[in-house]
BALOBA-1460 file (C-alpha; in Angstrom, 3 decimals):
// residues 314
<rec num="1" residu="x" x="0.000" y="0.000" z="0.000"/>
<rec num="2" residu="x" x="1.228" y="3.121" z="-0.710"/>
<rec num="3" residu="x" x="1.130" y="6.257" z="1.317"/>
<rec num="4" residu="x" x="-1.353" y="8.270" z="-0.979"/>
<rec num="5" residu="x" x="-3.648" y="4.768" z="-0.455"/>
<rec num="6" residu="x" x="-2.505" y="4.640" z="3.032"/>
<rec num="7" residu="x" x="-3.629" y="8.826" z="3.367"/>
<rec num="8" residu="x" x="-6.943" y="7.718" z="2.212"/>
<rec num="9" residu="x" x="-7.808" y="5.020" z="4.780"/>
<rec num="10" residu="x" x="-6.871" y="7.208" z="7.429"/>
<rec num="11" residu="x" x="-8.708" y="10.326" z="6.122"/>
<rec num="12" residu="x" x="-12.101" y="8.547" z="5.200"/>
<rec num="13" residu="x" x="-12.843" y="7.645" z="8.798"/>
<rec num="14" residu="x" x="-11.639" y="11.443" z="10.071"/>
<rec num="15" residu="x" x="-14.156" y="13.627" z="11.197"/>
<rec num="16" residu="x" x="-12.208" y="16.352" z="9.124"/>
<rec num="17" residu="x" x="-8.998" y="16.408" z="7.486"/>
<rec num="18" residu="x" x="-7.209" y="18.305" z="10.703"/>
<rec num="19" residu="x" x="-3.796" y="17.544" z="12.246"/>
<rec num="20" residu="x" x="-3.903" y="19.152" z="15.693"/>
<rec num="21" residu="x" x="-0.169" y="20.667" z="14.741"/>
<rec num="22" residu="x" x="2.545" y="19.236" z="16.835"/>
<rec num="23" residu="x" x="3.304" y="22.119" z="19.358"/>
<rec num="24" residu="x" x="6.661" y="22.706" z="21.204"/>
<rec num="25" residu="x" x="5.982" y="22.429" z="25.365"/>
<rec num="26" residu="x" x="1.991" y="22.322" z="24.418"/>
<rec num="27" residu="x" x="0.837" y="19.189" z="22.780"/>
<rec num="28" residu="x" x="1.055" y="15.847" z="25.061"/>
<rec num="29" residu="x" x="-0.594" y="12.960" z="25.425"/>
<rec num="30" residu="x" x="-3.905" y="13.903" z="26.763"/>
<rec num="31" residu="x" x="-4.011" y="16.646" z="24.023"/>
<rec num="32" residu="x" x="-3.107" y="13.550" z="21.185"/>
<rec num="33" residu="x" x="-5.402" y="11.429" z="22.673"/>
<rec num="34" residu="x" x="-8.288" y="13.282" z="22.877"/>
<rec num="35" residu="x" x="-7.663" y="14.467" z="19.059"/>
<rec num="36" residu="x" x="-7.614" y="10.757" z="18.188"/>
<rec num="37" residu="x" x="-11.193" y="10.317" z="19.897"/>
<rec num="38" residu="x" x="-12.738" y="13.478" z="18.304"/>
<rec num="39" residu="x" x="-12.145" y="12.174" z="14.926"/>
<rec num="40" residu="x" x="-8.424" y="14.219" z="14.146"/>
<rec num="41" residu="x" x="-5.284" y="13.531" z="14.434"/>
<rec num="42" residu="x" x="-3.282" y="14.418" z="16.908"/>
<rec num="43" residu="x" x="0.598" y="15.427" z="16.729"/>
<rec num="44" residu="x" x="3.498" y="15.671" z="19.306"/>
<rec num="45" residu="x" x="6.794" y="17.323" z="19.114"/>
<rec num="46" residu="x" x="9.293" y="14.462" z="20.485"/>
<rec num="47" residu="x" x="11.384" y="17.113" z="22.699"/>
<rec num="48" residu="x" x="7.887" y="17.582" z="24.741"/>
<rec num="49" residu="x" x="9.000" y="14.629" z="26.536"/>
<rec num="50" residu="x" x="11.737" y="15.502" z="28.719"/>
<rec num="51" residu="x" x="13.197" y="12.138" z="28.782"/>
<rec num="52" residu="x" x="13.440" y="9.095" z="26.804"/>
<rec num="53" residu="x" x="11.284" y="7.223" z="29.132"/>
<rec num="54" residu="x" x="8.913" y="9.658" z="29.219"/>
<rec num="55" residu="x" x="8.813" y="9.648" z="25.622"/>
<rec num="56" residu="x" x="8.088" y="6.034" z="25.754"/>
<rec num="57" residu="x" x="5.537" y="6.313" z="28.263"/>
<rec num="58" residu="x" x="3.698" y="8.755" z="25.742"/>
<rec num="59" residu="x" x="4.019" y="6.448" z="22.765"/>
<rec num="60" residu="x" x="2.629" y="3.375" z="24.962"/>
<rec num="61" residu="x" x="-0.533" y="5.693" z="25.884"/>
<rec num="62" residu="x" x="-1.309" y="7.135" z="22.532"/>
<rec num="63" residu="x" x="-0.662" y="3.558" z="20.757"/>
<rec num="64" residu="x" x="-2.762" y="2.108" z="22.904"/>
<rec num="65" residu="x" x="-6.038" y="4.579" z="22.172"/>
<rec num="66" residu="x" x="-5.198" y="4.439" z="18.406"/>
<rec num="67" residu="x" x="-5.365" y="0.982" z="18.578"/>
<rec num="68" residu="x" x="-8.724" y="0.927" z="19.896"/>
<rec num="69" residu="x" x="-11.934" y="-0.678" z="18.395"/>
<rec num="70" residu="x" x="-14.685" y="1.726" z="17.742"/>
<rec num="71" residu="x" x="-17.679" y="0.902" z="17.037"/>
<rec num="72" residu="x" x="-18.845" y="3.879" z="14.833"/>
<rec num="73" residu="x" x="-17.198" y="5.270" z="11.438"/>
<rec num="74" residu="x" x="-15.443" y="8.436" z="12.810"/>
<rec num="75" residu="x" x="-11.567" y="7.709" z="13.784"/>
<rec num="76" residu="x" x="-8.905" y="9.909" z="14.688"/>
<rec num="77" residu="x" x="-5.281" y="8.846" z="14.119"/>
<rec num="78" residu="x" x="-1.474" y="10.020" z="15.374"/>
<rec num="79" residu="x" x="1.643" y="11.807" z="14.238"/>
<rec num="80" residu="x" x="5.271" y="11.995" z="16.186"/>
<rec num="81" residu="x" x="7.126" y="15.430" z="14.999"/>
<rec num="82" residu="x" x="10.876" y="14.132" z="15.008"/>
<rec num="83" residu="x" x="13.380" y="17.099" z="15.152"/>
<rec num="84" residu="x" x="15.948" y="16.545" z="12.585"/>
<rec num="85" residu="x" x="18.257" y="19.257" z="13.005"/>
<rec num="86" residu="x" x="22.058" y="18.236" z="13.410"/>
<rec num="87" residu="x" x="22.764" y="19.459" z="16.750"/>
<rec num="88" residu="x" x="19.456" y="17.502" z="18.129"/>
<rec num="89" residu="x" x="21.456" y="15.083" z="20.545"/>
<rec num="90" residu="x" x="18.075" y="12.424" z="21.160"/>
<rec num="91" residu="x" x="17.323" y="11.233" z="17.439"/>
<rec num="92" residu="x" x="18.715" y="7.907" z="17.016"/>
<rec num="93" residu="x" x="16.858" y="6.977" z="20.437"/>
<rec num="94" residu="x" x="13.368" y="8.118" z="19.191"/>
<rec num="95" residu="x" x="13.811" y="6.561" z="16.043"/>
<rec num="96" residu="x" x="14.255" y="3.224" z="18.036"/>
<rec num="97" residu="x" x="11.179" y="3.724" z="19.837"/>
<rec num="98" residu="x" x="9.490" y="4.587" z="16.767"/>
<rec num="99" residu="x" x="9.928" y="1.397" z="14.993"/>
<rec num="100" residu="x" x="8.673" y="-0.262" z="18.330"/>
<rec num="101" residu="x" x="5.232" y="1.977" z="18.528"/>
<rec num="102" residu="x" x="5.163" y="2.646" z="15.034"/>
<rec num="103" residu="x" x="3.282" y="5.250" z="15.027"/>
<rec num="104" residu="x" x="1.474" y="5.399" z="11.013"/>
<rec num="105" residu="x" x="2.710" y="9.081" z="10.296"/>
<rec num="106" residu="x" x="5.912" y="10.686" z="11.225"/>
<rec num="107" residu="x" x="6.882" y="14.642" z="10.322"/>
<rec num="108" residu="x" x="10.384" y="15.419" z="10.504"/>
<rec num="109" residu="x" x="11.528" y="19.411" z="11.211"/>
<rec num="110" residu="x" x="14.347" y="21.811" z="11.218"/>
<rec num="111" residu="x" x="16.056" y="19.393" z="8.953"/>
<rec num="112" residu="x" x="16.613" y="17.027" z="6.382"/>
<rec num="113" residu="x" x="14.424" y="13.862" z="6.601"/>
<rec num="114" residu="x" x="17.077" y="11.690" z="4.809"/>
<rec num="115" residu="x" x="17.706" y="9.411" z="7.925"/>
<rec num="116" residu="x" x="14.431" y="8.712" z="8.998"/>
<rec num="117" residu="x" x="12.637" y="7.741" z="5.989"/>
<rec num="118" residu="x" x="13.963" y="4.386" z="5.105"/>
<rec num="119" residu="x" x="13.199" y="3.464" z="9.250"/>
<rec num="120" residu="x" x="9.813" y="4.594" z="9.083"/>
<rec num="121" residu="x" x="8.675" y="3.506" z="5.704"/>
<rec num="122" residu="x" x="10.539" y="-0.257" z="6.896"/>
<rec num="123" residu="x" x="7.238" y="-0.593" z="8.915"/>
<rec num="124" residu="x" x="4.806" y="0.883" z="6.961"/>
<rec num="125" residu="x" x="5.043" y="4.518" z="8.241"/>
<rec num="126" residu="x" x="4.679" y="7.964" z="6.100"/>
<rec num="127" residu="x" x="6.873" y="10.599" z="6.415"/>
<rec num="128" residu="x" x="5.874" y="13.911" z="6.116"/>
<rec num="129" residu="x" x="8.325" y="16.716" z="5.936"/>
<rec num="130" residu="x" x="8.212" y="20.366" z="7.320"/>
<rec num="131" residu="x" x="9.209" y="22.675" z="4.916"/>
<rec num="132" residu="x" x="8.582" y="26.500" z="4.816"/>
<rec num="133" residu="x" x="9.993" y="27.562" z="1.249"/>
<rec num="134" residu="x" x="9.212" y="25.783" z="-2.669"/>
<rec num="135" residu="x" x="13.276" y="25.130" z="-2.815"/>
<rec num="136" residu="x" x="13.317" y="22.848" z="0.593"/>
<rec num="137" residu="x" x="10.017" y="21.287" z="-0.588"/>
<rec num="138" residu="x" x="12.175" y="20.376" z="-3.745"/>
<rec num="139" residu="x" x="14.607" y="18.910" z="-1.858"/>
<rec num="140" residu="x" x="12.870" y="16.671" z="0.748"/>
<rec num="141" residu="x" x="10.833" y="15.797" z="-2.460"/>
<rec num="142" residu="x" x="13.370" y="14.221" z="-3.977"/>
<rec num="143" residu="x" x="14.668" y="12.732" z="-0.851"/>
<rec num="144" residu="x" x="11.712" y="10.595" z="-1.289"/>
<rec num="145" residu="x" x="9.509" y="11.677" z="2.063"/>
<rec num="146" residu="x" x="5.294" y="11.099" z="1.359"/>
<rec num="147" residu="x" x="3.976" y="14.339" z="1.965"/>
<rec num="148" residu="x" x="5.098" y="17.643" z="2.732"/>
<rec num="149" residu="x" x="3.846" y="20.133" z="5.346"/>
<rec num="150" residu="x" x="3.746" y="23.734" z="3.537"/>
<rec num="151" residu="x" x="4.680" y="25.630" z="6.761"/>
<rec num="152" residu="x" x="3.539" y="29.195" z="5.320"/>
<rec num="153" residu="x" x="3.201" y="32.909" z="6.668"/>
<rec num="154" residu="x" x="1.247" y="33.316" z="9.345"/>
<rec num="155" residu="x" x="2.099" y="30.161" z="10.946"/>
<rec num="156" residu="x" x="2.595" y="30.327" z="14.842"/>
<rec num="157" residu="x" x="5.831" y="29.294" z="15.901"/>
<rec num="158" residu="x" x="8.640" y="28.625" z="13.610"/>
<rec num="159" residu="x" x="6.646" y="29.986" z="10.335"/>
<rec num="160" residu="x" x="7.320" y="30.897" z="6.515"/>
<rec num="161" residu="x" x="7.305" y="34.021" z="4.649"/>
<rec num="162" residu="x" x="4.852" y="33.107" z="1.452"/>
<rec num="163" residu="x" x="1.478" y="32.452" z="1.230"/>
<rec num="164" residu="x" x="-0.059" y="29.600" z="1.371"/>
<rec num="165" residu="x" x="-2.375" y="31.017" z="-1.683"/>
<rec num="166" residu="x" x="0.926" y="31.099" z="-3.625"/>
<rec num="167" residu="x" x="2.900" y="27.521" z="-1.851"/>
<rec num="168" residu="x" x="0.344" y="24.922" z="-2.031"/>
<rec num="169" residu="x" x="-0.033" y="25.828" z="-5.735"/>
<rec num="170" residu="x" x="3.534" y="25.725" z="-6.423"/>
<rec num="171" residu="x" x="4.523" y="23.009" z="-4.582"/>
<rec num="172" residu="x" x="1.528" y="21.084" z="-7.102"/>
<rec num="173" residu="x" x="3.656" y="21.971" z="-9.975"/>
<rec num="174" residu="x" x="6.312" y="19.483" z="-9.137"/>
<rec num="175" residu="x" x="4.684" y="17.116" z="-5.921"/>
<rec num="176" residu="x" x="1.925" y="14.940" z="-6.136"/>
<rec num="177" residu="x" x="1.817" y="13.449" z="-2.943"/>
<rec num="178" residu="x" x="0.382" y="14.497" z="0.343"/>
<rec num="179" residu="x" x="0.473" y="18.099" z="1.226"/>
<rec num="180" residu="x" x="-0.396" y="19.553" z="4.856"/>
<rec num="181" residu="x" x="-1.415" y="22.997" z="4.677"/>
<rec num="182" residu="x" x="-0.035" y="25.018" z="7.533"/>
<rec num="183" residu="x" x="-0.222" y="28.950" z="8.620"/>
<rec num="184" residu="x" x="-2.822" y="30.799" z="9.433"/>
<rec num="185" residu="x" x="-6.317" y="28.457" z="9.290"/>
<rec num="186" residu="x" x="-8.325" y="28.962" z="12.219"/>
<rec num="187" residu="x" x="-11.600" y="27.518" z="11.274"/>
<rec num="188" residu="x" x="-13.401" y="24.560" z="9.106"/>
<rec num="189" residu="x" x="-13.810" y="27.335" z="6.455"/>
<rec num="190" residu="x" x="-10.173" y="27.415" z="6.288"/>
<rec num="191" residu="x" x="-9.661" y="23.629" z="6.034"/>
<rec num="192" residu="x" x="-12.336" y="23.175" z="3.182"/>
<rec num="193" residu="x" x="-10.359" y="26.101" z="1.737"/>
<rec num="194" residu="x" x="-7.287" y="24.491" z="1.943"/>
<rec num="195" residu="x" x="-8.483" y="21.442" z="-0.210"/>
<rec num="196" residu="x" x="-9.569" y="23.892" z="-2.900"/>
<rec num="197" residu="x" x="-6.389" y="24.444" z="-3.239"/>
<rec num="198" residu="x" x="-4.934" y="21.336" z="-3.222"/>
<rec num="199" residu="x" x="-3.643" y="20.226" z="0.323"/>
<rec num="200" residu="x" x="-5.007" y="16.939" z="1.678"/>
<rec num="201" residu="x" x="-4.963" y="17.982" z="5.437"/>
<rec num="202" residu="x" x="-3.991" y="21.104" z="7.255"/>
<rec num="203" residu="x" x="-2.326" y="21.994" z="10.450"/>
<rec num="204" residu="x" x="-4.246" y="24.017" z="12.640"/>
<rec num="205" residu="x" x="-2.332" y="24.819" z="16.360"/>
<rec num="206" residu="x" x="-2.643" y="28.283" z="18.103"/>
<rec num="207" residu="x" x="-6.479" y="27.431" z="18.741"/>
<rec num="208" residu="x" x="-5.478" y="24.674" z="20.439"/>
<rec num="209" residu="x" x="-2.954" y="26.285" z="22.487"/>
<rec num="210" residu="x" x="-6.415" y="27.569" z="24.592"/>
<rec num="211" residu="x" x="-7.906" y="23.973" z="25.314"/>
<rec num="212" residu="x" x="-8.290" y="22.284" z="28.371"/>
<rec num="213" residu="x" x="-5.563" y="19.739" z="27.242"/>
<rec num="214" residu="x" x="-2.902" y="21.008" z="26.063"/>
<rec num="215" residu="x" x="0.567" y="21.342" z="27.947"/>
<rec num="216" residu="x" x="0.358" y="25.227" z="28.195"/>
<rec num="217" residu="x" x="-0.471" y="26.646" z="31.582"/>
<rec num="218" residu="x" x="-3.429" y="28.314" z="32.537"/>
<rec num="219" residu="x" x="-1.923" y="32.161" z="31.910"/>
<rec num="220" residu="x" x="-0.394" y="30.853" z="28.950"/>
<rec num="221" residu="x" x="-4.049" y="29.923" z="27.457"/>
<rec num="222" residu="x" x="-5.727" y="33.147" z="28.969"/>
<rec num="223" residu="x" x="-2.892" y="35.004" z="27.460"/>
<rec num="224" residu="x" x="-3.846" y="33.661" z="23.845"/>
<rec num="225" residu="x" x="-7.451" y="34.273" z="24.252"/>
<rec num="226" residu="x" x="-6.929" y="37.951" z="25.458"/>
<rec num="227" residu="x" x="-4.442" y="38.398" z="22.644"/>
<rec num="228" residu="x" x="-5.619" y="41.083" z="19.722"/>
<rec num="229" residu="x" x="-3.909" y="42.100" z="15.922"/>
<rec num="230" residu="x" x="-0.852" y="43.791" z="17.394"/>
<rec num="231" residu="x" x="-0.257" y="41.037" z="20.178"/>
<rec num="232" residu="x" x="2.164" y="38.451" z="18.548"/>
<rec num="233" residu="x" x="5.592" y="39.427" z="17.813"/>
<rec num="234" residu="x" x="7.432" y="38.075" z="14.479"/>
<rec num="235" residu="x" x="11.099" y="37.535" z="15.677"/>
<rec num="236" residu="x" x="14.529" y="34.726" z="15.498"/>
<rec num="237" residu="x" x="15.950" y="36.119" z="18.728"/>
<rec num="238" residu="x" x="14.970" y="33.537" z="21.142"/>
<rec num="239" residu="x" x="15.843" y="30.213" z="18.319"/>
<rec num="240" residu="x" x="17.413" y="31.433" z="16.058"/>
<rec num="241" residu="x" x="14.378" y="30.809" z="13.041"/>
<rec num="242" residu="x" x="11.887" y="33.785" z="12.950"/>
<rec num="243" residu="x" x="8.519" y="32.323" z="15.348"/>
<rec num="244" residu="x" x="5.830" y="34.310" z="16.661"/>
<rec num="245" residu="x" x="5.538" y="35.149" z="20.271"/>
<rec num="246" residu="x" x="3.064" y="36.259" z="22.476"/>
<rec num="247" residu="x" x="4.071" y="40.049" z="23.093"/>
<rec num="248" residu="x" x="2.983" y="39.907" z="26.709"/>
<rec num="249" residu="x" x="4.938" y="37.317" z="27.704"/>
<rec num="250" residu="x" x="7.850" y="38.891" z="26.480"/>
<rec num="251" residu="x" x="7.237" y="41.802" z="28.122"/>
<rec num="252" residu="x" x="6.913" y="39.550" z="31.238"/>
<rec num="253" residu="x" x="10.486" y="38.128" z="31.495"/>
<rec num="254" residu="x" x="11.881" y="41.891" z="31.199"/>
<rec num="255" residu="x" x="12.459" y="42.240" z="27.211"/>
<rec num="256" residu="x" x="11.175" y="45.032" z="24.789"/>
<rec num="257" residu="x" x="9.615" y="43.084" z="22.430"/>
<rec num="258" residu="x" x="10.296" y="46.100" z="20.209"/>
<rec num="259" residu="x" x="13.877" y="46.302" z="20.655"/>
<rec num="260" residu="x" x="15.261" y="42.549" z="20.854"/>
<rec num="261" residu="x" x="18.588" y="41.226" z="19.298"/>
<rec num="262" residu="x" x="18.871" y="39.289" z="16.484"/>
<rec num="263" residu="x" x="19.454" y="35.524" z="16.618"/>
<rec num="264" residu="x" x="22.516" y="33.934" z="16.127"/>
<rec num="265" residu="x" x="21.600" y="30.619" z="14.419"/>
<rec num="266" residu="x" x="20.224" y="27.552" z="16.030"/>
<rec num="267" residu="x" x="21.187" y="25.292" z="18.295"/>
<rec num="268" residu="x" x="19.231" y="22.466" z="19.602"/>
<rec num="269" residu="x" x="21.773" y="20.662" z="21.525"/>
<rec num="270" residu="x" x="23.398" y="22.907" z="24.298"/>
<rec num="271" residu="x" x="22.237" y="24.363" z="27.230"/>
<rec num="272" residu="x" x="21.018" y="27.718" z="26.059"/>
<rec num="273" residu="x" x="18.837" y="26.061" z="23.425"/>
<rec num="274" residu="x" x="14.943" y="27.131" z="22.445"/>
<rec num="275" residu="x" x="13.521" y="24.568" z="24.893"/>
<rec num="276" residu="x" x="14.487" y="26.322" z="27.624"/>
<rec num="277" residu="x" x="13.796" y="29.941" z="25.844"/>
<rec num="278" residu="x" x="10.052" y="28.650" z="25.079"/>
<rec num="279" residu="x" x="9.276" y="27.934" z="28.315"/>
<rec num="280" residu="x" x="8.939" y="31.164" z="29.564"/>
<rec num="281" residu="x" x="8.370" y="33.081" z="26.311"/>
<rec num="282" residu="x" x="5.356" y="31.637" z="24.389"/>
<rec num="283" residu="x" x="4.449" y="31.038" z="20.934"/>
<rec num="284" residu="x" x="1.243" y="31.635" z="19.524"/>
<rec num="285" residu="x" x="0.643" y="32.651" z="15.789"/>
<rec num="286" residu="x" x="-1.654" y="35.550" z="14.387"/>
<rec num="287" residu="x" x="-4.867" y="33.427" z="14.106"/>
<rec num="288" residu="x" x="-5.093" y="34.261" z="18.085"/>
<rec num="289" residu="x" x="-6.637" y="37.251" z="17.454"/>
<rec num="290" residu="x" x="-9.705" y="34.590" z="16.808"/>
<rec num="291" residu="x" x="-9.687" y="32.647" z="19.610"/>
<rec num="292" residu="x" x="-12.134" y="33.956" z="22.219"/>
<rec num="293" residu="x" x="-12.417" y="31.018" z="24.607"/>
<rec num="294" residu="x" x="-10.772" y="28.370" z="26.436"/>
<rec num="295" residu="x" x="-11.894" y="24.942" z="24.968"/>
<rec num="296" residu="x" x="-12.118" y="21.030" z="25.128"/>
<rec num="297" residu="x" x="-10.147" y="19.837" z="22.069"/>
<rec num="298" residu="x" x="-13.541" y="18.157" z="21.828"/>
<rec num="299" residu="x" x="-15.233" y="20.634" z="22.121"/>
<rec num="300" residu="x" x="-13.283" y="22.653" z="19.525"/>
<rec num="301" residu="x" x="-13.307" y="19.672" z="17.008"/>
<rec num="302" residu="x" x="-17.045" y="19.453" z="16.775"/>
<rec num="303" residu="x" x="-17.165" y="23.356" z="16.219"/>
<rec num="304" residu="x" x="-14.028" y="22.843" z="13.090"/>
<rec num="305" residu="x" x="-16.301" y="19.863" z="11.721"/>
<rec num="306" residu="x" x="-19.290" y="21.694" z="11.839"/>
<rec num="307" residu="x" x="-17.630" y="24.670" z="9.845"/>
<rec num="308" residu="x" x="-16.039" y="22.563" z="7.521"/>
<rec num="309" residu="x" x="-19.301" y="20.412" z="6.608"/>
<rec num="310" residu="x" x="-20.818" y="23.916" z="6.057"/>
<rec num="311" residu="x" x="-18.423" y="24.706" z="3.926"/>
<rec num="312" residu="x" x="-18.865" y="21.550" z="1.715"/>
<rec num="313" residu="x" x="-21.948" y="22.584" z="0.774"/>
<rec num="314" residu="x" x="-21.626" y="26.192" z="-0.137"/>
């Protein structure tokens, strides 16, 4: 089976074609899990669990739900977001646990995807690659990987500078296999949109920052919910890779969000890295100008279904 069939089996039994986006020091377990149950699929950066064990703890729990019977049609499935970058120190040990748990779609980030696609696609796996310009998409393309996530402007956290009007399109020219739209769709309207175009699924994230869920603490939530147009701030100082931050929370650690240094490159590996920056400076893209309340991911689902079904039959 290949993945374009394998895309299809998962995607007929999904409530809508949504990938709750993998989210640095927000999306966990319960947040993957209860994505999987609501008829999406849920997504995990591998760095959100601190250590290995914990990141086999995660994969035992998630498996475990995604294996489940159910006894109507709707079925959510799972992603791992592997962090490819050469200074990442943990990659050959997640790729072990991978093949164990074998999880059925893999993204790979800040990277090439060259290692991990012979591993994944040994068991059956697709790997998707995050890309955020038409000349990486070329590349991972002919790497081999499945699919492609179009990380465009507008996405929250590490983002892209063109349009995803303009990238899905382009990408088409040259890629005919799966394409995750990513960057700036906030609603089922967006999804269906997002299909017009082309893509097969979409990411959506900063909403789901503000559910009941995810990692993010309770300020952290409130903060996205109270946040307006001028409340995110486009910057590489804290990783290295431009990412949008909540302006508040800079503010909050002591830092003029209008006056901050550049970044220096990235580094992933030593003790100054973005997983510590994050922590106390969050990320949250533009479409949080949008979100008005703290929700379930349930909750939230059914209102993104409901859109997008709406949207079907304009």
């Amino acid at each position: 089976m290949n993945a374009r069939e394998r895309l299809n089996g998962i995607k007929e039994k999904l409530a809508a074609p949504v990938i709750v986006a993998p989210m640095f020091l927000v999306s966990g377990p319960e947040m993957v899990i209860a994505a999987v149950r609501s008829g999406l699929i849920g997504a995990f950066p591998a760095p959100n669990a601190r250590k290995i064990s914990d990141f086999e703890d995660w994969l035992k729990q998630i498996s475990a739900v995604a294996n489940e019977p159910v006894s109507g049609e709707i079925k959510g499935d799972w992603a791992v977001n592997l962090v490819v970058h050469r200074t990442y120190p943990r990659l050959d040990e997640e790729l072990a646990l991978l093949e164990k748990y074998q999880p059925p779609i893999v993204i790979t980030a800040l990277g090439s995807p060259e290692k991990v696609i012979e591993r994944v696609h040994a068991y059956g796996g697709v790997v998707i690659a995050d890309v955020n310009s038409v000349e990486y998409a070329k590349k991972s393309a002919a790497l081999g990987v499945d699919g492609l996530a179009l990380v465009s402007a507008g996405a929250g956290g590490h983002t892209g500078h063109v349009t995803g009007f303009t990238f899905i399109p382009a990408v088409r020219e040259f890629f005919d296999g799966i394409i995750i739209a990513a960057g700036g769709i906030c609603n089922g309207q967006g999804v269906r949109a997002a299909e017009v175009l082309g893509a097969d699924l979409v990411y959506m994230g900063t909403h789901f920052i503000a559910t009941e869920e995810s990692l993010a603490s309770y300020p952290y939530k409130q903060m996205v919910v109270d946040a307006g147009a001028d409340d995110v701030v486009l910057t590489d100082s804290f990783s290295g890779a431009p990412a949008y931050y909540l302006r508040d929370s800079i503010t909050k650690v002591g830092l003029d969000p209008d006056n901050l240094e550049p970044g220096n490159g990235m580094n992933l590996g030593g003790p100054e890295n973005e997983v510590k920056a994050w922590k106390d400076i969050w990320s949250a893209g533009p479409t949080a100008q949008v979100v008005h309340e703290i929700y379930t991911v349930g909750s939230l689902a059914e209102k993104i279904t409901a859109e997008y079904n709406a949207a079907i039959e304009l």
